[in-house]
C-alpha positions in Angstrom: -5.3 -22.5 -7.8 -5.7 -26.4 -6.7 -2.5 -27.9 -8.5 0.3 -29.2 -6.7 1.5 -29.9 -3.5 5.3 -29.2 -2.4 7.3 -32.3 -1.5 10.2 -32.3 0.6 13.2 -30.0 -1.6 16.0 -28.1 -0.7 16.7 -25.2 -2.3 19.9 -23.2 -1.9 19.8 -19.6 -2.1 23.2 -17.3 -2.1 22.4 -13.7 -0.5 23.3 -10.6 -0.9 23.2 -8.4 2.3 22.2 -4.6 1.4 21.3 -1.8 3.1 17.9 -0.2 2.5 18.3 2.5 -1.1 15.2 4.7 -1.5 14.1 5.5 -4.9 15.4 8.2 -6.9 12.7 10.1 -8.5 13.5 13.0 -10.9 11.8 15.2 -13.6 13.1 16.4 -16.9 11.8 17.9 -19.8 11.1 15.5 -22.9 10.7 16.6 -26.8 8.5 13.6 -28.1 11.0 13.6 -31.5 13.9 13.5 -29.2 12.9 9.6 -27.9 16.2 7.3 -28.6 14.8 3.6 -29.8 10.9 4.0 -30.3 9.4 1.5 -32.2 7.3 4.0 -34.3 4.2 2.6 -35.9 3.1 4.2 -39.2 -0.2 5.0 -38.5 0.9 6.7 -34.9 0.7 10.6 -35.2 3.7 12.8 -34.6 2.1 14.9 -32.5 -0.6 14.7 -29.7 -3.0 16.8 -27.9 -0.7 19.0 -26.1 -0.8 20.9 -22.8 1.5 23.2 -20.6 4.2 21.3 -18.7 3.5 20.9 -14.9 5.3 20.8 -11.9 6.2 17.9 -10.5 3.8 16.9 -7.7 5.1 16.9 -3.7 5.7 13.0 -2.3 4.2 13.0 1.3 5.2 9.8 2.8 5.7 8.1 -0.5 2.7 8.7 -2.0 0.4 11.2 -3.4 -2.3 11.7 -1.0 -3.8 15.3 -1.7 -5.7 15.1 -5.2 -5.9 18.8 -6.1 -1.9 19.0 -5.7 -1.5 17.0 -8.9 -4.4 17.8 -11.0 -3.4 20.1 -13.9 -4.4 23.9 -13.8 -5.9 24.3 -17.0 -9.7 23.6 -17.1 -9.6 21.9 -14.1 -12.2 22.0 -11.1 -15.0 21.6 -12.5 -16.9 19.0 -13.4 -16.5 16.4 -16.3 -18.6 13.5 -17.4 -20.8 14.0 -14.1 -17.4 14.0 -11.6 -16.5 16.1 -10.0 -13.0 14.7 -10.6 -13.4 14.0 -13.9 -11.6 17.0 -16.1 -8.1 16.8 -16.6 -6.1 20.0 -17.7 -7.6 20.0 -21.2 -8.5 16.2 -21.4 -11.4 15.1 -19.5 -12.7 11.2 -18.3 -14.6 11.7 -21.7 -11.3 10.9 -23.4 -10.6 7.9 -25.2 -6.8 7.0 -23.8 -7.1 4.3 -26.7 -6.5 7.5 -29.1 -6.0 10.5 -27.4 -3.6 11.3 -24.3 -1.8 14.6 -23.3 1.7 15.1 -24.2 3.2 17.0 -20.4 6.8 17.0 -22.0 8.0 15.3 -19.2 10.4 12.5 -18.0 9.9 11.0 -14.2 12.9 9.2 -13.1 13.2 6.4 -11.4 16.0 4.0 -10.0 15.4 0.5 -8.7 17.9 -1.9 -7.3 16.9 -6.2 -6.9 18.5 -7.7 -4.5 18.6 -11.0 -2.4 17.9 -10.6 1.2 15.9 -12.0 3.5 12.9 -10.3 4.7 9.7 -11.2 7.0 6.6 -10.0 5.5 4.1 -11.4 7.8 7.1 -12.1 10.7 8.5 -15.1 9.6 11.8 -14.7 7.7 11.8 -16.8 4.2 14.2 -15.9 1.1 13.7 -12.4 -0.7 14.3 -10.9 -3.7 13.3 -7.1 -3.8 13.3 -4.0 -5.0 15.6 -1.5 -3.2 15.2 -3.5 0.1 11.5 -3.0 0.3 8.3 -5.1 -0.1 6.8 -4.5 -2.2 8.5 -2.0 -4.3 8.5 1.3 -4.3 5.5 2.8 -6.2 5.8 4.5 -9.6 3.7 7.4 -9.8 3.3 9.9 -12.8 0.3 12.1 -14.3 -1.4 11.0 -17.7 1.0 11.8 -20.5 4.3 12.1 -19.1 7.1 9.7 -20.0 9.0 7.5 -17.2 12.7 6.7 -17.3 13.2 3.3 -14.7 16.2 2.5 -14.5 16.8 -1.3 -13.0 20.3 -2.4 -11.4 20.6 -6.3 -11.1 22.6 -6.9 -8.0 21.1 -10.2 -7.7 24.0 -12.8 -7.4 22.9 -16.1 -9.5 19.6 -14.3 -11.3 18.9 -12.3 -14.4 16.3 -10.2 -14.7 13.7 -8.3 -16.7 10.8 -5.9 -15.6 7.7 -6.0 -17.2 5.0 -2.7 -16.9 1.9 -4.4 -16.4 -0.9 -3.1 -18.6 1.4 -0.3 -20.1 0.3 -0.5 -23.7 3.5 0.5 -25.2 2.2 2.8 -27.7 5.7 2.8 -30.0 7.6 1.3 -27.3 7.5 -2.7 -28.0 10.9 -2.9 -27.1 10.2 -1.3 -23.4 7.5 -3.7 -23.0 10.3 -6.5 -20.6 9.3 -9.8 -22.2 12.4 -12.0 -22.1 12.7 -14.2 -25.5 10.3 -11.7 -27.2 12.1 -8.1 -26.7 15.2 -8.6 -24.9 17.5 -11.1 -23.0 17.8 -10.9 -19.2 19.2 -8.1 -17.5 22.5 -10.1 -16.2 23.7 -9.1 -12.3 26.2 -6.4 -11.7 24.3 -4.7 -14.7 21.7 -2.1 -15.3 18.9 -1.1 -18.1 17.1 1.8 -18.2 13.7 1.3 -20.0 11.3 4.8 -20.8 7.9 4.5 -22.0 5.1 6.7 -22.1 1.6 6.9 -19.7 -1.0 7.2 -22.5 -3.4 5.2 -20.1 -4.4 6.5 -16.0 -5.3 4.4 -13.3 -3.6 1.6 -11.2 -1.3 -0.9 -12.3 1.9 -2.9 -11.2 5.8 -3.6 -12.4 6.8 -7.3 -11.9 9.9 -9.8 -13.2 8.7 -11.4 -15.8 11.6 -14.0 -15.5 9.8 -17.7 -14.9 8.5 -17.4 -11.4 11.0 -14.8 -10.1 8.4 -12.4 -9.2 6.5 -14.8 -6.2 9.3 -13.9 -4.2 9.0 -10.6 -4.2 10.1 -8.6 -7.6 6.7 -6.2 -7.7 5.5 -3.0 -7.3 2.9 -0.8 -7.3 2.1 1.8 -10.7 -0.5 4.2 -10.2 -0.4 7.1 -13.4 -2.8 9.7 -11.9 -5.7 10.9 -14.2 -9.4 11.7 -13.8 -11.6 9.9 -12.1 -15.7 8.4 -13.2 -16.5 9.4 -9.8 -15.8 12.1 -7.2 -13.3 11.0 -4.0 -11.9 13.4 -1.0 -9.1 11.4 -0.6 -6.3 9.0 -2.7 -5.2 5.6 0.3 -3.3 5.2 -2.7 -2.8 1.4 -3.9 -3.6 -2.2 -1.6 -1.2 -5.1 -3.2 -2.1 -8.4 -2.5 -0.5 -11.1 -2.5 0.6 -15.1 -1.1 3.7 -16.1 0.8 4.9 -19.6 0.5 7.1 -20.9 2.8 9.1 -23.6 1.4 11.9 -22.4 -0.5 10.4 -19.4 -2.2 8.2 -19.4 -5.7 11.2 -20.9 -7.5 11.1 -24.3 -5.8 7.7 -24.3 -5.9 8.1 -24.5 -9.7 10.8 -26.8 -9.6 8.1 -29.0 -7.3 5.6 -28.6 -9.4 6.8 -28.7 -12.8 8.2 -31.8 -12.2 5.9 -33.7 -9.9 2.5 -32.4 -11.2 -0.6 -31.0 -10.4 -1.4 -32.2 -6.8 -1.5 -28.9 -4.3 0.2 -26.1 -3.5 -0.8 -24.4 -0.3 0.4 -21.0 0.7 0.9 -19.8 4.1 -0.6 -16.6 4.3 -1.9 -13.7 2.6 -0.1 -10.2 2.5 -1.8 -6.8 1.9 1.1 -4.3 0.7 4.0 -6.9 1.9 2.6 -7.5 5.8 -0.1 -9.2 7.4 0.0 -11.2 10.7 1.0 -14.7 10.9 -1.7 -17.4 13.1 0.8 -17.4 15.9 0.4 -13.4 16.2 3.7 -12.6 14.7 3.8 -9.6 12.3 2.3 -6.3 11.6 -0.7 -6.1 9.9 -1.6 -2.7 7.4 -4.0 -0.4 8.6 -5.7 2.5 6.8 -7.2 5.6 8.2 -10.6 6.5 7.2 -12.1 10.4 7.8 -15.2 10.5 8.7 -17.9 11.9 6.0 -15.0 11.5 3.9 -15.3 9.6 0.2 -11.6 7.5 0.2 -10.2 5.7 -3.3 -8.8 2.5 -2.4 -6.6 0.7 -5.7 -7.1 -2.9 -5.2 -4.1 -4.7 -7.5 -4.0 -8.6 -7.1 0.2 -9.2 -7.1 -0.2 -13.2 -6.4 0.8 -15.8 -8.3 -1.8 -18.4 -7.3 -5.2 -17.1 -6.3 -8.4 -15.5 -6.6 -10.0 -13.3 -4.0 -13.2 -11.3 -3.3 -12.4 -8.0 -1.5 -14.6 -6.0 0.9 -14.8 -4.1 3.8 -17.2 -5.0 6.7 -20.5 -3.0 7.2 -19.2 -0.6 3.5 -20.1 -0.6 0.3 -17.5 0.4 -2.1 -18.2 2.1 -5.7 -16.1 0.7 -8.4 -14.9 3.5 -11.1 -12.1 1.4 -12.8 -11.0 -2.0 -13.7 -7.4 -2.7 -14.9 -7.0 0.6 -16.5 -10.6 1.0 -18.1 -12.8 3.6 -16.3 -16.1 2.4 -15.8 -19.7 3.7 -15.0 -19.8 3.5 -11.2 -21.7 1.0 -9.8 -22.0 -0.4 -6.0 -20.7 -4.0 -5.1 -20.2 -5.1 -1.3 -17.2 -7.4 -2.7 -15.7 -7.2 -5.7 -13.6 -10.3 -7.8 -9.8 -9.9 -8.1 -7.9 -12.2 -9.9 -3.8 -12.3 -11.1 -3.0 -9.3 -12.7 -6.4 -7.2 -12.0 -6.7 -3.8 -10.4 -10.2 -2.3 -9.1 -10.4 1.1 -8.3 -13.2 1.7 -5.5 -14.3 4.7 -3.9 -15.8 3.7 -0.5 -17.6 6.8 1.9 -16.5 6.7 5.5 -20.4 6.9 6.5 -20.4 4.3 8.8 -20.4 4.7 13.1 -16.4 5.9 14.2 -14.6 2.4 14.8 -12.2 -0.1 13.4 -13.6 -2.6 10.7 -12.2 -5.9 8.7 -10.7 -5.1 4.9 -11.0 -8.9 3.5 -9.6 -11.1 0.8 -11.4 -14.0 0.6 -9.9 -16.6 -1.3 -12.6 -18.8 -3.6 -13.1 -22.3 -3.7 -10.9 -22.7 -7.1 -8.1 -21.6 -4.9 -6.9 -23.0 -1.6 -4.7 -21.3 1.1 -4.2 -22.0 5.2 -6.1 -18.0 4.9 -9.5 -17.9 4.3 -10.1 -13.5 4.6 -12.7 -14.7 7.7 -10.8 -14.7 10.6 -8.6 -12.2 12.0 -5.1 -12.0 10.0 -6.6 -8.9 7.8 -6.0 -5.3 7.7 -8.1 -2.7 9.1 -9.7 -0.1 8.1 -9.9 2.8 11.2 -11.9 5.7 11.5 -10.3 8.3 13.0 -11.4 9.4 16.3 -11.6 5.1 16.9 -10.1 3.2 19.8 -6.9 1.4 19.5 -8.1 -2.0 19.3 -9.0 -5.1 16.5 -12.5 -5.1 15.0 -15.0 -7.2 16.3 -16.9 -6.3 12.9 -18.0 -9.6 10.7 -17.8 -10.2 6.9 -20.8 -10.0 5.1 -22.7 -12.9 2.9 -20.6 -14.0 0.3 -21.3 -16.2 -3.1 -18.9 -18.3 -4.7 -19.6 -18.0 -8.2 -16.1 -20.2 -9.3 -13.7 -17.2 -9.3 -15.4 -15.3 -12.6 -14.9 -11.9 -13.5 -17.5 -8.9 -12.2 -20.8 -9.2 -13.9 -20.9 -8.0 -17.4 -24.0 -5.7 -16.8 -22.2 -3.9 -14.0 -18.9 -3.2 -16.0 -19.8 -0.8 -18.4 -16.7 1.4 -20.0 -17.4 4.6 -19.4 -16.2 5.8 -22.5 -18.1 3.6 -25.3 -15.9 1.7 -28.1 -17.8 -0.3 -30.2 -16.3 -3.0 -32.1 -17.5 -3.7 -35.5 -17.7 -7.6 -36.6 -18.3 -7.2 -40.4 -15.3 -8.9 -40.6 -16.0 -11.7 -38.1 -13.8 -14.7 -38.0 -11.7 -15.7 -35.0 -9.6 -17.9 -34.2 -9.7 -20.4 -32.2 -7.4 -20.9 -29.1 -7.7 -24.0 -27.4 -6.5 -23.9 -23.5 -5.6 -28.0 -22.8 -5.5 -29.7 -19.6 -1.5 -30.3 -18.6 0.4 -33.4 -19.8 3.7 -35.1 -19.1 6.2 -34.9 -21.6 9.9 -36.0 -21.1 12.9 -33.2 -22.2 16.1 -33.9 -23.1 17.2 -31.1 -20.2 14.3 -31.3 -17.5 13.3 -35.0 -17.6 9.8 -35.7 -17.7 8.0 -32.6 -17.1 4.6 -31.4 -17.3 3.2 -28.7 -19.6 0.8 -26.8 -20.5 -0.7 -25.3 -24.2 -2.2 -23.0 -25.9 -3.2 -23.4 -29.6 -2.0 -27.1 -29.0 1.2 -25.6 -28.9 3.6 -25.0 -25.6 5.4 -22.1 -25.7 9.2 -22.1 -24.7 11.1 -19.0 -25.9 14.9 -18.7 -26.6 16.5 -16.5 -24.4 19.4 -16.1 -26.1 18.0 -14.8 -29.0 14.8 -12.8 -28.6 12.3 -12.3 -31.3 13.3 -8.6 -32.0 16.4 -9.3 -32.0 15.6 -11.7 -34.9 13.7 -9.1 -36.4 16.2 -6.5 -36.5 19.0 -9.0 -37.7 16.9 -9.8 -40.7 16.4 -13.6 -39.3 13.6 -14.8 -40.3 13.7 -18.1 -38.3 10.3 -19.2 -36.3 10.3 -21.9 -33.8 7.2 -24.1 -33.1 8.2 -23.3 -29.4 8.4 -20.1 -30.0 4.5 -20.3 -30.4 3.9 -17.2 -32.7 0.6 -16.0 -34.2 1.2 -13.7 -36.9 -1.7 -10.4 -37.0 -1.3 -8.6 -40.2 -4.3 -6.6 -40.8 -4.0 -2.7 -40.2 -6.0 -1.0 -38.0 -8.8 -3.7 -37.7 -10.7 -5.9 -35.4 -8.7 -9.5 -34.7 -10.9 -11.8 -32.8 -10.3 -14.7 -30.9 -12.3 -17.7 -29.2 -10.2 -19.6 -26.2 -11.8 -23.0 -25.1 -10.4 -23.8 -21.6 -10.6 -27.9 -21.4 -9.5 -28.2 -18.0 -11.4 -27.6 -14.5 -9.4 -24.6 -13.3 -10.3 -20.9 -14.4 -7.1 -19.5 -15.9 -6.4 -14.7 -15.5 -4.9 -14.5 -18.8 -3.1 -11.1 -19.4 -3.0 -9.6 -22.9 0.3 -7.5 -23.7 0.2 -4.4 -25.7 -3.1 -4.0 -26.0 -6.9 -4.0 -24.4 -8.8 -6.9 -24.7 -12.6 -6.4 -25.8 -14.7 -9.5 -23.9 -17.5 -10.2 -26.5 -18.8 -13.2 -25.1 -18.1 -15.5 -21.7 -19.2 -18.9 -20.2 -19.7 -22.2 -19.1 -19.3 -24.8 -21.6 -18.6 -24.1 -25.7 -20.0 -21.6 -27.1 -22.7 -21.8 -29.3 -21.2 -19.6 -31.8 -24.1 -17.3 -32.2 -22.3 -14.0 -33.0 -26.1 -11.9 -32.1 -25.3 -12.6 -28.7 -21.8 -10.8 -28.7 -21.6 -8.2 -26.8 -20.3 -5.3 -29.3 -22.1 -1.9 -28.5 -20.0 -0.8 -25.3 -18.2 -4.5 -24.6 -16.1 -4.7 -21.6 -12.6 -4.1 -21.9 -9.5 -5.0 -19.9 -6.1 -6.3 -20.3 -6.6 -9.2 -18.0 -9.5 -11.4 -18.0 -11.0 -14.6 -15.9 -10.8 -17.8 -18.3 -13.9 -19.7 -16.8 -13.0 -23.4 -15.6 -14.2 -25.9 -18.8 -15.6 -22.2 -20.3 -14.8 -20.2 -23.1 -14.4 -16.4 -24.0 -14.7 -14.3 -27.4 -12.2 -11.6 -27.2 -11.3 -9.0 -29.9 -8.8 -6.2 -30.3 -7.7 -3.5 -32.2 -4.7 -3.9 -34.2 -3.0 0.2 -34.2 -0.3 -0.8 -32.0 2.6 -3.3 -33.6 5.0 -5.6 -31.8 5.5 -9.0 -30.9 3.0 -9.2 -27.8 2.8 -12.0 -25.4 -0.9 -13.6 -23.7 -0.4 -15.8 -20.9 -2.1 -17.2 -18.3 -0.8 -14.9 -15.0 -0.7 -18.0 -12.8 2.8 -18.2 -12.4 2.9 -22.3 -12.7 1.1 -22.6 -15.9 3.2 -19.7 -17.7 6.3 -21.7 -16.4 4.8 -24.6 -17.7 3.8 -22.8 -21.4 0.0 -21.3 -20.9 1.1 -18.7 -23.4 1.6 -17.4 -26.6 2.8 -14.3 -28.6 0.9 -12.1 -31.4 3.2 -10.6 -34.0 0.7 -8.1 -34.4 1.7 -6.5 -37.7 5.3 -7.1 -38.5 6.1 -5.2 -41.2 5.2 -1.9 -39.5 7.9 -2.6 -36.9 10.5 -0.2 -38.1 14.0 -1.3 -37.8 15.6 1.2 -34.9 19.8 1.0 -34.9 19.7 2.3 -31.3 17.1 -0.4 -30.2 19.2 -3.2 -32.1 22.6 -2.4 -30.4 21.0 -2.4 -26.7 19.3 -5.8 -27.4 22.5 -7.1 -28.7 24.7 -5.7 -26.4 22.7 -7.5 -23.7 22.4 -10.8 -25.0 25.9 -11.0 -25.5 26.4 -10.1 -22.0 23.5 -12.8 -20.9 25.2 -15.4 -23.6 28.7 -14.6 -21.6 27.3 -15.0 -18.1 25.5 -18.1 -18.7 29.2 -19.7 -19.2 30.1 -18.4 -15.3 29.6 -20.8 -12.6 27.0 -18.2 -11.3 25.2 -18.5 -14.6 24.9 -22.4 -14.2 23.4 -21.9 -10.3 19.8 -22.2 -11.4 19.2 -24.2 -15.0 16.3 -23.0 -16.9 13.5 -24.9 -16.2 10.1 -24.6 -17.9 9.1 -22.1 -20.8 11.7 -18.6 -19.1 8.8 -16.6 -18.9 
């Protein structure tokens, strides 16, 4: 987004040299009552729709890439909701994942190592930190209903650490959710945690840091939880990250920049489709995807930046968009669809066009800026097979810049329908300010941003749960909490943005319901609202000096966080936390010794001269 441009700084990084570690994936068994640490809320069922336990699926080349090898045997092959990949064992893509899910008994393992390195995603070598050696990350893959078991190893030499599950609702599982200052302190190096939550959503999704801006230089990865589908496809490409590289120093002194120095412009370099692209001087390797012919292909689009907006297409193809974030949606045909931060599409496009190579584009809007613009020739391609070695010669088609907004409401449709009911309409009201300067004892004078006229900055050393569990019952304006009480309700919400720039905010926990969206304030005319089949999604486009009526449900307690997903302005405090009903968090002695355990170790190492490398700067989330 336009906001600050990077002055001369040096930043020092330390590295750790390490050889490449694949991921470990295993499969156990799981009895639901045997969970260790669940935060259990009282209205949650002890049991769920169940089904037969399934084998675990064959990896070829690290990701799924034959559907009928991982669909479920029972009931499945036929046709469901009108797709002919839409049953599911005994579920189907009728089923509300909101309420119902299968239980498969099983654990997928996982093991994932951060370390620094330096790596070269688009040929020129900058400052890394990554998962096992890899950019991005190895991808997470598990069927609807099972449970994964991630463990993460910090071998990071002056950074701690926590992983965050984008979109994961957390069902029972607040404390898996990997907020530091809300659910746990960071993951100190030499150390590991192993966090286990359950797939009660399908679809495509990402793991990040959720550590200030640790995650711009490279702590992501790809999620995809395999399920059925609104629409029929021959073959899974499996998921297309995409992301920004900036050159000076890495995302970190970026924030330092910008933080400090204010909101003038930050320019990145290139753009990177699953970690590689080419760089203008012809450097690098770009990703290409095979397309067979007559063939219908899922793409997962995921947007992994920290900083911009894109429309994504493919020359001379139309795609058909089945899901957004993890919401299943009527299919409907777009030549380009909108990504912001934090937003997945899932698109089924047919290879129907002459054998040849063609462009796969992100184009960056005009309430971004980058030294890319998607029109040239540093993009993937998309090859049929049978084509010629050789680049496309294919061009984009006609684009509108519509100010970086979300897909149209008409076309988004849920395919399951949720209707929210506003008998008890009365939200409340967020406002999103423009930044300002204010001077802190430890930072100097600094700019910040707020939500609810208050800017968040969370302790580390003593997160909310841990609070909680320790029977303190000690708030912080900084801490920026909104308490949710009511039980298995609507909560509605109405966020004013006051400033020029659109703003992805990402809702933990839960599913966001958009009721109404738009230029200007609202008009507060609650006919309009959108309530018989709204939208739904767990991130959502802020419009620049627009607003947005949101609602959700309130069956699923914890302390969850909404931010803005651009990684500056949740540095700078675009965020806040629901403590969405409190006193259906039941106290958990396993889940209280962990978090203490390791924020005694993170209180320990922040007295080591490693621990004093890199001061905390900004909010710590």
């Amino acid at each position: 987004m336009k906001s600050f441009k990077i002055f001369s700084l040096v930043l020092i990084y330390l590295f750790l040299g390490s050889a490449s570690i694949l991921p470990s994936r295993a499969t156990t068994s799981l009895s639901t009552a045997s969970r260790l640490g669940v935060l259990k809320p009282a209205s949650l069922a002890s049991s769920r729709p169940a089904r037969k336990t399934v084998s675990r699926p064959t990896y070829r080349d690290g990701f799924l890439r034959n559907r009928d090898s991982i669909i479920p045997p029972q009931g499945s092959g036929g046709v469901c909701g009108g797709s002919s990949n839409g049953c599911w064992g005994n579920f189907s893509i009728e089923t509300d994942p909101e309420t119902t899910w299968p239980n498969t008994g099983r654990i997928v393992e996982y093991n994932l190592t951060i370390v620094n390195t330096t790596c070269a995603p688009d040929g020129i070598p900058k400052p890394c930190l990554l998962f096992n050696n890899q950019f991005p990350g190895p991808i997470i893959e598990a069927n609807w209903g099972d449970w994964l078991k991630i463990t993460v190893n910090n071998q990071l030499q002056d950074n701690g650490t926590v992983i965050h599950w984008h979109g994961i609702r957390q069902k029972g599982t607040n404390d898996q959710d990997g907020v530091n200052g809300l659910t746990e302190c960071r993951l100190v190096p030499g150390h590991s945690r192993t966090y286990m939550w359950q797939a009660t959503s399908f679809g495509t999704s990402w793991y990040h840091s959720h550590a200030s801006t640790q995650y711009g230089d490279g702590v992501v990865g790809p999620m995809v939880i395999h399920g059925p589908t609104s629409a029929g496809y021959d073959i899974d490409l499996g998921p297309v990250a995409i992301s920004e590289i900036y050159r000076a120093g890495g995302s970190a002194a970026l924030d330092t920049i910008i933080t400090t120095q204010g909101p003038l412009k930050d320019v990145p370099g290139n753009i990177l489709f699953n970690g590689m692209n080419v760089n203008p001087n012809g450097g690098g390797q770009r990703l290409q995807l095979s397309f067979e012919p007559g063939k219908r292909h899922l793409i997962r689009f995921i947007n992994t930046g920290v900083d911009n907006f894109y429309k994504v297409g493919i020359d001379s193809h139309m795609m058909q968009v089945i899901a957004i974030d993890f919401t299943p949606v009527e299919p409907y045909t777009a030549q380009y669809v909108s990504l912001g931060i934090g937003q997945r599409m899932d698109v089924i496009v047919t290879a129907n066009n002459t054998v040849g190579n063609y462009w796969l584009r992100a184009i960056p809007m005009s309430c971004v800026e980058n030294n890319y613009d998607g029109k040239g020739i540093q993009n993937p391609i998309i090859s049929y097979n049978g084509a010629p070695a050789s680049l496309p010669t294919t061009t984009a088609a006609p684009l509108e810049d519509d100010g970086c907004l979300d897909e149209p409401a008409e076309n988004t449709i849920p395919f399951v329908a949720n209707p929210v009911d506003i008998s008890n309409f009365d939200p409340r009201h967020l406002p999103v300010a423009s930044p300002f300067q204010v001077t802190s004892n430890d930072e100097g004078r600094v700019f910040r941003w707020s939500i609810g006229n208050t800017t968040q900055n969370v302790d580390l050393e003593n997160p909310i749960l841990q609070r909680l569990f320790q029977g303190n019952s000690t708030i912080t304006p900084e801490d920026n909490i909104i308490g949710v009480d009511e039980k298995d309700t609507w909560a509605f919400w109405y966020l004013q943005n006051n400033f020029y720039e659109p703003h992805p905010i990402h809702m933990h926990g839960n599913d966001l319901r958009i009721l109404s969206t738009g230029q200007g304030q609202w008009d507060e005319d609650i006919t309009k609202l959108s309530i018989t089949n709204p939208m739904r999604r767990d991130t959502f486009m802020l419009p620049a000096g627009g607003y947005a009526v949101l609602a959700f449900f309130t069956d699923n307690p914890g302390i969850w966080l909404m931010h803005c997903h651009i990684s500056w302005h949740i540095s700078e405090g675009l965020s806040t936390s629901l403590f969405v009903r409190k006193d259906d968090i039941v106290p958990n002695v396993t889940i209280a010794k962990n978090i203490q355990e390791g924020c005694l170790a993170w209180d320990q190492f922040l007295q080591t001269d490693h621990g004093k490398t890199y001061p905390l700067l900004g909010s710590g989330v």
